[in-house]
N, CA, C and O atoms as a Tinker XYZ file with bonds, in Angstrom:
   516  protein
     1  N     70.319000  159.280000   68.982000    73     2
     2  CA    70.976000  160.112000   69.972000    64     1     3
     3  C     71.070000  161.530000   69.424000    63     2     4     5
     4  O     71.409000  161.684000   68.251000    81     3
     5  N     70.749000  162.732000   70.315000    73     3     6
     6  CA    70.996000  163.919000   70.232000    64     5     7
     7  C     72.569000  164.208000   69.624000    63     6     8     9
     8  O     73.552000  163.571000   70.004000    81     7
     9  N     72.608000  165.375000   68.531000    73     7    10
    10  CA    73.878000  165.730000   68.156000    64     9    11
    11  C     74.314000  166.891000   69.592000    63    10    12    13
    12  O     75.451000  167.360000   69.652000    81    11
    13  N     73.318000  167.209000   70.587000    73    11    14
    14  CA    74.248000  168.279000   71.463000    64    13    15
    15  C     74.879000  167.110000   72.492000    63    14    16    17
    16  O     75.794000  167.556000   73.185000    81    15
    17  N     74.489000  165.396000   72.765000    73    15    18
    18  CA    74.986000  164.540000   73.371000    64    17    19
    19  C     75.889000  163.880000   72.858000    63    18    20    21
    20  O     76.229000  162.845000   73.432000    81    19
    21  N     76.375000  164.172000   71.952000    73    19    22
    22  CA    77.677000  164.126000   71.080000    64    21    23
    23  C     78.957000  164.821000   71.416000    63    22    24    25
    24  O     80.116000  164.423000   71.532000    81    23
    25  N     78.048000  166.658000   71.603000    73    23    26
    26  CA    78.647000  167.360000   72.028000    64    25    27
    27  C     79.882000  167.467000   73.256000    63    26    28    29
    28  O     81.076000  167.523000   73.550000    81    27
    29  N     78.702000  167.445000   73.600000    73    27    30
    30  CA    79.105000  166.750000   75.481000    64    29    31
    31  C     79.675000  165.879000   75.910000    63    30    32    33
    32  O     80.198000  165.900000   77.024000    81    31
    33  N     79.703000  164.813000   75.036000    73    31    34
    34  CA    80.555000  163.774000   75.163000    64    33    35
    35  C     81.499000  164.299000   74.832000    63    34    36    37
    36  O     82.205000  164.513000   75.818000    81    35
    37  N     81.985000  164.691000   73.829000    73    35    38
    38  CA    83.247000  165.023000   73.741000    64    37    39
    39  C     83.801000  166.838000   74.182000    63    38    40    41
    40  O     84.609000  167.596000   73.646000    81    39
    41  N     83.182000  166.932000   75.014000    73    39    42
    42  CA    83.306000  167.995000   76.240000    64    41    43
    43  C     83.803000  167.730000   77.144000    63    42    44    45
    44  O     84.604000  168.502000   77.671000    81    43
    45  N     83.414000  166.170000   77.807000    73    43    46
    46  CA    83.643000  165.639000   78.872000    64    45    47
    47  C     85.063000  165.087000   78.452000    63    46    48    49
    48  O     86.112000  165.347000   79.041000    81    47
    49  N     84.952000  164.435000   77.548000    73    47    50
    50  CA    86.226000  163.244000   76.991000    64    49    51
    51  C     87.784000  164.436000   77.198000    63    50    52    53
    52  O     88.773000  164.288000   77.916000    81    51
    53  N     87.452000  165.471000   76.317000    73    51    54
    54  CA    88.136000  166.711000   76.837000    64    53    55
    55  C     89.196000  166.903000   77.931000    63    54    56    57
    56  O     90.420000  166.833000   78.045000    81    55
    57  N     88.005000  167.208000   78.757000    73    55    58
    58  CA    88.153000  167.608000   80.137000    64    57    59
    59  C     88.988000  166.508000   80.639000    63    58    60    61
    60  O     90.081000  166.992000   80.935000    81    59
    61  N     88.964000  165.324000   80.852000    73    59    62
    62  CA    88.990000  163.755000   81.077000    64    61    63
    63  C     90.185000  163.997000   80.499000    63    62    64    65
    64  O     91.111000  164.314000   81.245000    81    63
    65  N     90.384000  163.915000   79.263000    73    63    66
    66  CA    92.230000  164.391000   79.272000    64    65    67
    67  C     92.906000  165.086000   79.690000    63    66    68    69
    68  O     93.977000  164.794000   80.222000    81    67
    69  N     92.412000  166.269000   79.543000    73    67    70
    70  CA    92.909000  167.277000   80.383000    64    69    71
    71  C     93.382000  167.081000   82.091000    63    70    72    73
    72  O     94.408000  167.442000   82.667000    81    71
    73  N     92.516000  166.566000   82.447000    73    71    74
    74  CA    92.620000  166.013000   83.943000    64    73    75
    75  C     93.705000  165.237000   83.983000    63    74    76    77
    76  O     94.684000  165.565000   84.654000    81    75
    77  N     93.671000  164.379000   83.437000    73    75    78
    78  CA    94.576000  163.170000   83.171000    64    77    79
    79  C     96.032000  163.371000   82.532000    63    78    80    81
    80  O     96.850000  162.488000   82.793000    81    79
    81  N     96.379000  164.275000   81.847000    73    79    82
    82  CA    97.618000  164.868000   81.648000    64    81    83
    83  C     98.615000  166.073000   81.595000    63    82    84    85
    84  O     99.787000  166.184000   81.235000    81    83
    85  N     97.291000  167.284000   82.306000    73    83    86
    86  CA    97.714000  168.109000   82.739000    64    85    87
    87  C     99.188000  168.734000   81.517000    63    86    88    89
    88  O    100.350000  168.996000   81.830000    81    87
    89  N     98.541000  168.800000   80.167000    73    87    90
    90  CA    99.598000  169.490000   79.481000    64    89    91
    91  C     99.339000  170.316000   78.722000    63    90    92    93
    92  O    100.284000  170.703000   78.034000    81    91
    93  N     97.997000  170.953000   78.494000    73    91    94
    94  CA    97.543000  171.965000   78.236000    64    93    95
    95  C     97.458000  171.811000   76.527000    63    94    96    97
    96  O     97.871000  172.754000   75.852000    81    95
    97  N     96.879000  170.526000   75.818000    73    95    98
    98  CA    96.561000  169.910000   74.674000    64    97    99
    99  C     95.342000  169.758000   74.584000    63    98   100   101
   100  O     95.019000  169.906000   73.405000    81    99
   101  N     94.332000  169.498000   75.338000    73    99   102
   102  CA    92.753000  169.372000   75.142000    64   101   103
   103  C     91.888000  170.044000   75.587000    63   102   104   105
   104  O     90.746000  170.103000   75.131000    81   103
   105  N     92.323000  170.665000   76.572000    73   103   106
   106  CA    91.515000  172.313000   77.256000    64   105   107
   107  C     90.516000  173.298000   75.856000    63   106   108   109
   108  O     89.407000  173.824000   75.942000    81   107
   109  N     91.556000  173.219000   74.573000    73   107   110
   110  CA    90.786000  174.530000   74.090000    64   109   111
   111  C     89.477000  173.295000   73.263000    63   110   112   113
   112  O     88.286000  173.604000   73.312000    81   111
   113  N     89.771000  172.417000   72.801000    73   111   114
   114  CA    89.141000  171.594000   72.269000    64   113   115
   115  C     87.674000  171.416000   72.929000    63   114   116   117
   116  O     86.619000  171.320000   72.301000    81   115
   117  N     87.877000  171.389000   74.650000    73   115   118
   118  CA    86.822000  171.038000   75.601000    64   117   119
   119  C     86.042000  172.403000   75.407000    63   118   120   121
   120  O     84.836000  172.417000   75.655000    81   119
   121  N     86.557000  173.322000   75.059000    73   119   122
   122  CA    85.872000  175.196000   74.954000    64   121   123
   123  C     85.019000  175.183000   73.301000    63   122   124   125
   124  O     84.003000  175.863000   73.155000    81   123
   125  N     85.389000  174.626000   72.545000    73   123   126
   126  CA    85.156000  174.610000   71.046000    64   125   127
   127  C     83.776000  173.586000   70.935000    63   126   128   129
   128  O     82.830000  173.626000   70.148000    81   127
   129  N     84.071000  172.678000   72.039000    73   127   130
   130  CA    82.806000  171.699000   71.922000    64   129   131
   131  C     82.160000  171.913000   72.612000    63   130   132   133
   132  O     81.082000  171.394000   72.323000    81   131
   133  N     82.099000  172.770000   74.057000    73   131   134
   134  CA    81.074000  173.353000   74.485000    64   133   135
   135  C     80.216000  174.518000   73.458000    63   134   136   137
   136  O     79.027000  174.270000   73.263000    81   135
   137  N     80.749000  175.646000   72.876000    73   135   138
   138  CA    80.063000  176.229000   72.297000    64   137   139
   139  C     79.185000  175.300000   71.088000    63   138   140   141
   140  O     78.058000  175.722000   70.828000    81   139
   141  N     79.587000  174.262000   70.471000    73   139   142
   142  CA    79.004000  173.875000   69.643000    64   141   143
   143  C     77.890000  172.993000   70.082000    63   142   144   145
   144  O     76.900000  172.836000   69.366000    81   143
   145  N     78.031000  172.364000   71.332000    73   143   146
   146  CA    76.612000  171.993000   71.975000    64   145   147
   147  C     75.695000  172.948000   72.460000    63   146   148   149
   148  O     74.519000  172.681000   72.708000    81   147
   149  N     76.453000  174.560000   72.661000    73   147   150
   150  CA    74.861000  175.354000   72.745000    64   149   151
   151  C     74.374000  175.509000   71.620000    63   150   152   153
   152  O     73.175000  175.782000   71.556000    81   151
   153  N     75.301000  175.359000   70.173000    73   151   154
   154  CA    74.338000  175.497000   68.815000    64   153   155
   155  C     73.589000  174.384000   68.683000    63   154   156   157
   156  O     72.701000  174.297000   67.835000    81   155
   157  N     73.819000  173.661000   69.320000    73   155   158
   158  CA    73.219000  172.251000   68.872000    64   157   159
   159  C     71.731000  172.101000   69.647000    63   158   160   161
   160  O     70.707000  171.492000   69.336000    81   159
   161  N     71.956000  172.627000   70.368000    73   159   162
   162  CA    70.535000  172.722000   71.247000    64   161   163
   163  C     69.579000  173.773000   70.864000    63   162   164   165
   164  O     68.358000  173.722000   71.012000    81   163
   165  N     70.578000  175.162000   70.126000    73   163   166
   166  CA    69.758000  175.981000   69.613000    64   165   167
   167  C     68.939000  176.052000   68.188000    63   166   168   169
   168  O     68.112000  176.868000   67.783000    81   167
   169  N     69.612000  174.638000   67.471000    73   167   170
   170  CA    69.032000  174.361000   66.339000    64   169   171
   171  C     69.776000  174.189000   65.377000    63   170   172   173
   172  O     69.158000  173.974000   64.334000    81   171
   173  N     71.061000  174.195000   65.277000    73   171   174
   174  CA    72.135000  175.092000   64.343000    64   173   175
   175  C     72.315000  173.953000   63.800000    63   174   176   177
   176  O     72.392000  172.868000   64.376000    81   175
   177  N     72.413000  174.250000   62.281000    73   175   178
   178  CA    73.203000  172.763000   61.166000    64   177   179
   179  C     74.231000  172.428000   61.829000    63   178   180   181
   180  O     74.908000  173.174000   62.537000    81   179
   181  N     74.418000  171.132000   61.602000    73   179   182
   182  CA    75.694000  170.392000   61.929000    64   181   183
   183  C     76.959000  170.565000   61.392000    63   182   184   185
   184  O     77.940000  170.065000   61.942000    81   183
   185  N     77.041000  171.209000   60.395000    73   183   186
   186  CA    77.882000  171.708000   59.607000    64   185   187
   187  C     78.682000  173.160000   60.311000    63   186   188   189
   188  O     79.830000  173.525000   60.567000    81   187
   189  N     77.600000  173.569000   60.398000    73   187   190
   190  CA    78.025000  174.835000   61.094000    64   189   191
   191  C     78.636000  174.576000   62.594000    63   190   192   193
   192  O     79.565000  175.149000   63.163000    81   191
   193  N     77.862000  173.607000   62.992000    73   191   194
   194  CA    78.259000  173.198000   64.460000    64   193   195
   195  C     79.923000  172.855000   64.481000    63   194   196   197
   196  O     80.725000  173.386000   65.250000    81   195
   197  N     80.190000  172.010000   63.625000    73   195   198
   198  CA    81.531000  171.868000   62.774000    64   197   199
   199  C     82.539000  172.969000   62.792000    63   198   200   201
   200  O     83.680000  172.989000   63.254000    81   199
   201  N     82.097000  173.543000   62.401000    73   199   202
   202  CA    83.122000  174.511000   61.836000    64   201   203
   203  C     83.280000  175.494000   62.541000    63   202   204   205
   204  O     84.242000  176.196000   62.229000    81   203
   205  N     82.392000  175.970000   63.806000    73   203   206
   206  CA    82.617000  176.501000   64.623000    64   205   207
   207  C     83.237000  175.984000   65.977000    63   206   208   209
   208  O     83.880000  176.610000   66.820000    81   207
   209  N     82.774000  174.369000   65.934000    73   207   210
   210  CA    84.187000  173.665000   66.976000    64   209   211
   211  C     85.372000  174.027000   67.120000    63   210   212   213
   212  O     85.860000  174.385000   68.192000    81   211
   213  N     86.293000  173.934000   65.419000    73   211   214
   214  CA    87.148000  173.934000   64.624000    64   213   215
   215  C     87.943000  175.520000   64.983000    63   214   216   217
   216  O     89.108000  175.637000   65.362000    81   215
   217  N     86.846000  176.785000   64.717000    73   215   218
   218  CA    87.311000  177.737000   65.073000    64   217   219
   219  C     87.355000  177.985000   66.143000    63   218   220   221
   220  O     88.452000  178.439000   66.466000    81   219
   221  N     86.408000  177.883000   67.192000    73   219   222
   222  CA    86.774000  178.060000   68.493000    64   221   223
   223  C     87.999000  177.367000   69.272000    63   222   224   225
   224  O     88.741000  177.853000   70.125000    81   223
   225  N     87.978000  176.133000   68.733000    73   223   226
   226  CA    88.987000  175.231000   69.374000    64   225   227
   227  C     90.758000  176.006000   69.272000    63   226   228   229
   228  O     91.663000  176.077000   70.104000    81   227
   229  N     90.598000  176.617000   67.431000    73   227   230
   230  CA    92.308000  176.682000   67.386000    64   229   231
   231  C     92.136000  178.584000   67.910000    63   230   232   233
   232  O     93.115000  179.184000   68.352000    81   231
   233  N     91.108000  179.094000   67.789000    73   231   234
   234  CA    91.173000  180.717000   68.591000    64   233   235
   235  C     91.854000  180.668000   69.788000    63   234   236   237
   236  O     92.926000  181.171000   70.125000    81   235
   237  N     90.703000  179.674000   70.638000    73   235   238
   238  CA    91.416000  179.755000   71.669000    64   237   239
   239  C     92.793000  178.534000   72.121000    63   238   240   241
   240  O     93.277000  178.683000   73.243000    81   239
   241  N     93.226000  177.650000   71.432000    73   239   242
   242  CA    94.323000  177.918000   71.392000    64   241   243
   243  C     95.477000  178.877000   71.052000    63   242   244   245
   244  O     96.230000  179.177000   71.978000    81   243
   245  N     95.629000  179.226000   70.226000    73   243   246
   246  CA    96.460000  180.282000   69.643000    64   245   247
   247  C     96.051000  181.383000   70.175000    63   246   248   249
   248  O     96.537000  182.394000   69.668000    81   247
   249  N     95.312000  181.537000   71.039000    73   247   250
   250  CA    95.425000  183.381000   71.820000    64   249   251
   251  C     95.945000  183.123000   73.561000    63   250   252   253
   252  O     96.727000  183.697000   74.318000    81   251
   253  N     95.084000  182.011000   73.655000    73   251   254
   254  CA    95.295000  181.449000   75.144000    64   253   255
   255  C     96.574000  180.455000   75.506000    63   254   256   257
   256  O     97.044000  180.607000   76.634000    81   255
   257  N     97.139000  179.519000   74.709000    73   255   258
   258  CA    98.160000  178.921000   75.053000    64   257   259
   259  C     99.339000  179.681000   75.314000    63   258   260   261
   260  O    100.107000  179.245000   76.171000    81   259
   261  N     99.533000  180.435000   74.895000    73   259   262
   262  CA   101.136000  181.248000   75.284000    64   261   263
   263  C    100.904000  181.994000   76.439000    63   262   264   265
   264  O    101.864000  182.479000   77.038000    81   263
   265  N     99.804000  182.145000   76.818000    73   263   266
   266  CA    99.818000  182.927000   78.161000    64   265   267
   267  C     99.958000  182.436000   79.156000    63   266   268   269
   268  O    100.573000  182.894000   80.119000    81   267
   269  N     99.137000  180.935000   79.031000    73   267   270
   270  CA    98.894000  179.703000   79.987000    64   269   271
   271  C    100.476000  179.139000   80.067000    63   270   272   273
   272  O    101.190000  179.282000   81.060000    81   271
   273  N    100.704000  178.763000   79.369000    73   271   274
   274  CA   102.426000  178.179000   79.029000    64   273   275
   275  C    103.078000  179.092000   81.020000    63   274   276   277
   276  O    103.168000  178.888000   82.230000    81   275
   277  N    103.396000  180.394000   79.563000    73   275   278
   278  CA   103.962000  181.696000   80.600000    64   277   279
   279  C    103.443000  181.307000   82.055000    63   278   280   281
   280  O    104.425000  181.523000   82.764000    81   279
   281  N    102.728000  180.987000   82.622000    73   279   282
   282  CA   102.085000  181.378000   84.198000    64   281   283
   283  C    102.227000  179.924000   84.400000    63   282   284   285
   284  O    102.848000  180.015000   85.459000    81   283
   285  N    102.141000  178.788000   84.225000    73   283   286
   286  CA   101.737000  177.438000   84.837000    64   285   287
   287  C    103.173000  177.073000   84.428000    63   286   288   289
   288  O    103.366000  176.156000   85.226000    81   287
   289  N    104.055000  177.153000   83.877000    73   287   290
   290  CA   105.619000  176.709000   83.704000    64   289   291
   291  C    106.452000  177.342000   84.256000    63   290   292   293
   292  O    107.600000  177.140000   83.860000    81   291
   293  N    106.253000  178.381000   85.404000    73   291   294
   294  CA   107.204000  178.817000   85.980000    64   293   295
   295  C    107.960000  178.336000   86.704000    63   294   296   297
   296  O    108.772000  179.167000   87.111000    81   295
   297  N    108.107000  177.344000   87.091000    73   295   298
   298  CA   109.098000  176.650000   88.265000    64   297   299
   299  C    109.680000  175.233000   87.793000    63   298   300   301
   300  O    110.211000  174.335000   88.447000    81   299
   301  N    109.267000  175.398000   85.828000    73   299   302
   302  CA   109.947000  174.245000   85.638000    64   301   303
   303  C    111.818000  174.143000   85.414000    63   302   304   305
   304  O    112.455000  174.854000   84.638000    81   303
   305  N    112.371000  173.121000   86.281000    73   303   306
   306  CA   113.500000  173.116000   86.610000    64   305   307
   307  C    114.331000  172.499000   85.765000    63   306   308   309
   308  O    114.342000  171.284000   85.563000    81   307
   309  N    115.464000  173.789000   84.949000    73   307   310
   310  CA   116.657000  172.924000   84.082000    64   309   311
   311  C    117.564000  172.154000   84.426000    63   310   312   313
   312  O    118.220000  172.383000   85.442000    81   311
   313  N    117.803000  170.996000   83.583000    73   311   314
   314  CA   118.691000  170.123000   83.836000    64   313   315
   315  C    119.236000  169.394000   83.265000    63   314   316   317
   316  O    118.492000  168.829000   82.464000    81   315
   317  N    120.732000  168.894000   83.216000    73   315   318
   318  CA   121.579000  168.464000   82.262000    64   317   319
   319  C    122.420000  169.958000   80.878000    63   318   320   321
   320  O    123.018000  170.865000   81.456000    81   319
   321  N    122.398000  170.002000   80.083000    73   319   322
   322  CA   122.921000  170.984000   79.277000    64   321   323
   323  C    121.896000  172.130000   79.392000    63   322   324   325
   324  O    122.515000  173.191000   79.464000    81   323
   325  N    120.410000  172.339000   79.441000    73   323   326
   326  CA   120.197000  173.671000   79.932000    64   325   327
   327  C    120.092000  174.194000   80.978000    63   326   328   329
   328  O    119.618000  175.321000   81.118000    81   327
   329  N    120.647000  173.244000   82.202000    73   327   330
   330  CA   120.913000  173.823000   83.141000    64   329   331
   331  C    122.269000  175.257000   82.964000    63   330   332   333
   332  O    122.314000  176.384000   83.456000    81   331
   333  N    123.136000  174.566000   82.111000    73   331   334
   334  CA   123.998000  175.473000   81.936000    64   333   335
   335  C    124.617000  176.399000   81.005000    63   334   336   337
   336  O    125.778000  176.745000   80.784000    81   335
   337  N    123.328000  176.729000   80.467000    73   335   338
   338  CA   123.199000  178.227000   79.511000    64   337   339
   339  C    123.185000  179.061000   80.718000    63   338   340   341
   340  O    122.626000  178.853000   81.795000    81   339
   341  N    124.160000  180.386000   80.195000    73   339   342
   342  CA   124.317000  181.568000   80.680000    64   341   343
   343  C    125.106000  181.798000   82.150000    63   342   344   345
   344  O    125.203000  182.818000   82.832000    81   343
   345  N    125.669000  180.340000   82.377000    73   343   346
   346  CA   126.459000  180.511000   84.023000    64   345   347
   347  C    127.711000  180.575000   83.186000    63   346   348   349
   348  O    128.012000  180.250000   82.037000    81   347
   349  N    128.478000  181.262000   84.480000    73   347   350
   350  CA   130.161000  181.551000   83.981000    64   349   351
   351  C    130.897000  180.032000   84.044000    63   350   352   353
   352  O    130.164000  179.111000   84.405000    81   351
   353  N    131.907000  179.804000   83.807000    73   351   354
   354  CA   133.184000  178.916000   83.940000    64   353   355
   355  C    134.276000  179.789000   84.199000    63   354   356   357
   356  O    134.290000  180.993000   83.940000    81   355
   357  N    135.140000  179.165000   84.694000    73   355   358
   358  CA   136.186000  179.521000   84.933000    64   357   359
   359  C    137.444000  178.461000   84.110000    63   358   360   361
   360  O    137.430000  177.358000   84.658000    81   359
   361  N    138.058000  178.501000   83.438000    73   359   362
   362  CA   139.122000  177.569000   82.381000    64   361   363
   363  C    140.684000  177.371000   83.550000    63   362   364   365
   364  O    141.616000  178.118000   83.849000    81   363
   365  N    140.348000  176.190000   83.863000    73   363   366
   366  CA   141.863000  175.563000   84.644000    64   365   367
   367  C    142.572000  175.032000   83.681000    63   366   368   369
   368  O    143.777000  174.856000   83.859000    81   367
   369  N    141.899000  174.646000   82.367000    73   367   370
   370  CA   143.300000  173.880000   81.223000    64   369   371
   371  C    142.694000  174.668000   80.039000    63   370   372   373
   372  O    141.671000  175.302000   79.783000    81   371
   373  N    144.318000  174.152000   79.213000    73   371   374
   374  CA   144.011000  174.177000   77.855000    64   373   375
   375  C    142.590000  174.189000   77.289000    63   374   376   377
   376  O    141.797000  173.432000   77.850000    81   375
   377  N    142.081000  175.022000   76.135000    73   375   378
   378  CA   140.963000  174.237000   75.585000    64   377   379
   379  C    141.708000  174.125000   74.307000    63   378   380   381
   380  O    142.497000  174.945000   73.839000    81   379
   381  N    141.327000  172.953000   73.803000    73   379   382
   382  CA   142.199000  172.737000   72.301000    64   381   383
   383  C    140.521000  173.128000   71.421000    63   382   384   385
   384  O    139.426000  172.829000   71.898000    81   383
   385  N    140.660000  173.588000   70.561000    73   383   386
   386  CA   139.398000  173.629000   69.855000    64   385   387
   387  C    139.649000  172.621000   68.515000    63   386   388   389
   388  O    138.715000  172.032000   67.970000    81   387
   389  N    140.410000  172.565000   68.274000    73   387   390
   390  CA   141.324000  171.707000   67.269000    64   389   391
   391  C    141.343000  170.175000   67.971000    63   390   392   393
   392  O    141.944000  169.277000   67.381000    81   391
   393  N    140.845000  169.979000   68.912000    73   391   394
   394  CA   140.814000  168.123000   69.184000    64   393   395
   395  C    139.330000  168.261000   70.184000    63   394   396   397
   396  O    138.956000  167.279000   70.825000    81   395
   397  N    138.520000  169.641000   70.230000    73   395   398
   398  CA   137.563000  169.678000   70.853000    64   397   399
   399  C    137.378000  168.694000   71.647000    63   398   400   401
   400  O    136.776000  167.628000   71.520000    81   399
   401  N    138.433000  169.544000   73.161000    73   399   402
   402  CA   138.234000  168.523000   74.243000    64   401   403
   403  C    138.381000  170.186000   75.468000    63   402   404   405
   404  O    138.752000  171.346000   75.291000    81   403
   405  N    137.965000  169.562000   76.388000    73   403   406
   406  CA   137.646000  170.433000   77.466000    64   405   407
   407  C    136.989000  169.881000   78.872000    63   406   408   409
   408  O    136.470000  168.765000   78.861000    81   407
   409  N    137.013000  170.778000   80.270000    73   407   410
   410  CA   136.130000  170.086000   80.830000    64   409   411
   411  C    135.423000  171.687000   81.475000    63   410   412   413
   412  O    135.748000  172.870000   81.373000    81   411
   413  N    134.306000  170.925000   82.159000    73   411   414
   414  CA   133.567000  172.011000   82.412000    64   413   415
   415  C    132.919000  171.370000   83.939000    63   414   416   417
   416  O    132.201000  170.378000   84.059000    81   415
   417  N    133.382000  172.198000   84.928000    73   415   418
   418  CA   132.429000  171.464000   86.472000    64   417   419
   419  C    133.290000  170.023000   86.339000    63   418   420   421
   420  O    132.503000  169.093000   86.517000    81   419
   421  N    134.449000  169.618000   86.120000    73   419   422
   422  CA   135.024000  168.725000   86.094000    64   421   423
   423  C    134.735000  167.497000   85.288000    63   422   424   425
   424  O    135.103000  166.393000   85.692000    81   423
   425  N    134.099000  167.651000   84.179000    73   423   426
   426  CA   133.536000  166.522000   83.279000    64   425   427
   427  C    134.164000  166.969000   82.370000    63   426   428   429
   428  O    134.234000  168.153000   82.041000    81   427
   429  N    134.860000  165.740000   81.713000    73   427   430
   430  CA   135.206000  165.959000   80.620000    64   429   431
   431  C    134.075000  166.226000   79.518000    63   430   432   433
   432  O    133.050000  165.546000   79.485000    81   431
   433  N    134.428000  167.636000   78.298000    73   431   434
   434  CA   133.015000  167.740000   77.450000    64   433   435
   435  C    133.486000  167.903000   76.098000    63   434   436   437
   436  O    134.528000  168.481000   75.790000    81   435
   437  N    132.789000  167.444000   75.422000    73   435   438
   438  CA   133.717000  167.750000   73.900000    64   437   439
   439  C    131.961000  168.861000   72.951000    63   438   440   441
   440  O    130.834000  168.567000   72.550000    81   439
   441  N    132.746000  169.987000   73.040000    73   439   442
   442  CA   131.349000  170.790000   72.445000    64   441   443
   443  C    131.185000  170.374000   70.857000    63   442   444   445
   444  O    131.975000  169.705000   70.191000    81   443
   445  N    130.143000  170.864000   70.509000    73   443   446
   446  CA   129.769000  170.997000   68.983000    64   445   447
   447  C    130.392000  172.207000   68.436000    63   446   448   449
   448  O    130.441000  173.380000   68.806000    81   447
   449  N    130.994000  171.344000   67.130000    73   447   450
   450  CA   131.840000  172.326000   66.095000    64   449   451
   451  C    130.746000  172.676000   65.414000    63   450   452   453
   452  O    129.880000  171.855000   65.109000    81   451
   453  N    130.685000  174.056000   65.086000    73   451   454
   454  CA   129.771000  174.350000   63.848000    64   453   455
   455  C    130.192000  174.899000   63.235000    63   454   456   457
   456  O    129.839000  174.667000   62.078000    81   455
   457  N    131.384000  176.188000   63.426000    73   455   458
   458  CA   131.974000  177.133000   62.728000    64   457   459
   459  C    133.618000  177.249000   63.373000    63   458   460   461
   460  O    133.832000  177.593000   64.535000    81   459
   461  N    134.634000  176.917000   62.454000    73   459   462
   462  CA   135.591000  176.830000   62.982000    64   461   463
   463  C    136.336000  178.261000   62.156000    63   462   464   465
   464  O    135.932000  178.843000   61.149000    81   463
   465  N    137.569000  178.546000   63.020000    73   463   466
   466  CA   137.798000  180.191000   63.111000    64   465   467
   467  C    138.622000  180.043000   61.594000    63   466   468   469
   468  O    138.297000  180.956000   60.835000    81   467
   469  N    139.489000  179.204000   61.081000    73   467   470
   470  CA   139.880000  179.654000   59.582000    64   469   471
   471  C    138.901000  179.007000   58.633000    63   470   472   473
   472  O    139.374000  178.792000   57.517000    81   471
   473  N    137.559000  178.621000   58.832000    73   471   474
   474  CA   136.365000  178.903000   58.376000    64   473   475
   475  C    136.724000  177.274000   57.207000    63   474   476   477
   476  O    136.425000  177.260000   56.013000    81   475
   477  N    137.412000  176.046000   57.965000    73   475   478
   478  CA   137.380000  174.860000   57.369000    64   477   479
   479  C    135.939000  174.461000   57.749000    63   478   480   481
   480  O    135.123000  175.101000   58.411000    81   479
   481  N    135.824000  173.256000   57.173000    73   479   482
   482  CA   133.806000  172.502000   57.384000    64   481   483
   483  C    134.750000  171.956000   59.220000    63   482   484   485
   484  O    135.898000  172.044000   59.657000    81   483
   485  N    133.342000  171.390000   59.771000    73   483   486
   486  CA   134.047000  170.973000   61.463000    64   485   487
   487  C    134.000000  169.448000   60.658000    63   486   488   489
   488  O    133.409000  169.046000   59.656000    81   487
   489  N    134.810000  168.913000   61.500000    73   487   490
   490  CA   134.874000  167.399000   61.477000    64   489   491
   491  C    133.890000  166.543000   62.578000    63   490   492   493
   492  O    133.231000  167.164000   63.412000    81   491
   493  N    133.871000  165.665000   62.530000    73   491   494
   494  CA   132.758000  164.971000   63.058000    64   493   495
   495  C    133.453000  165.065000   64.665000    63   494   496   497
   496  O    134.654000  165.166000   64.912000    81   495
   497  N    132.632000  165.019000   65.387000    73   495   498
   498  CA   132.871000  164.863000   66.739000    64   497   499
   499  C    132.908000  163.616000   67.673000    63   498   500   501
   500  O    131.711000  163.486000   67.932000    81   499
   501  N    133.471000  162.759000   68.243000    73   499   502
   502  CA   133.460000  161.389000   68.701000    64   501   503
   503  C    132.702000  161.645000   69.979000    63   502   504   505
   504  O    132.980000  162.718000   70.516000    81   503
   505  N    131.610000  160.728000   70.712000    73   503   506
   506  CA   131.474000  161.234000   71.841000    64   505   507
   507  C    132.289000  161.073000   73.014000    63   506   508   509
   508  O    133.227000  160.277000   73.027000    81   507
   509  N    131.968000  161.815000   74.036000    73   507   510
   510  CA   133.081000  162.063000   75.204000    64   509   511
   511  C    133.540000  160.713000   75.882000    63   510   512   513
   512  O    132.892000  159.761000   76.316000    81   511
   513  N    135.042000  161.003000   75.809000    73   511   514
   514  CA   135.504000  159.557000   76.590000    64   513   515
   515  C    135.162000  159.376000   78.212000    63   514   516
   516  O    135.483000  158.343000   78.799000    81   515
């Protein structure tokens, strides 16, 4: 068997994931093994064919994934605790920080101690009753 039908196979196999999970993990891989099946057809050591998979594959990851991310994740929807970074509350009770209890939207919530204000270690936290 041809090393550019190697290629291609795993061009296709690629793609075939890509299709299939839509998470933007095998796309640059499918780009890295196309170029290396035009070396392969053009004559090019296998070695080289190699190693230019390798580079093409993580180039264009690492130039192209953060852009792709940015534009195809826009409408993904927060929920549970990052839903609620950066909205206001309003405080109807006590907050004890000292028995870290509170509620928030009417749930009772017990936050994470990390730094307590006369600068003791936090104590372990029980989860919410």
């Amino acid at each position: 068997m041809a090393v550019w039908c190697v290629w291609l196979a795993v061009f296709v196999v690629c793609i075939g994931l890509e299709a299939a999970s839509m998470a933007l993990t095998s796309i640059w891989f499918a780009g890295g093994a196309l170029i290396a099946c035009v070396l392969s057809i053009a004559g090019v050591n296998l070695y080289i064919q190699m190693a230019v998979f390798v580079v093409v594959s993580f180039l264009l990851l690492y130039s192209t994934r953060p852009l792709a991310l940015r534009y195809i994740n826009q409408k993904t929807v927060r929920t549970n605790v990052d839903a609620l970074v950066g909205k206001k509350a309003r405080v109807t009770a006590e907050i004890d920080n000292d028995e870290a209890r509170g509620t928030q939207y009417g749930q009772s919530v017990r936050p994470y101690q990390t730094v307590l204000s006369d600068n003791r270690p936090p104590r372990p936290v029980s989860p919410a009753l």
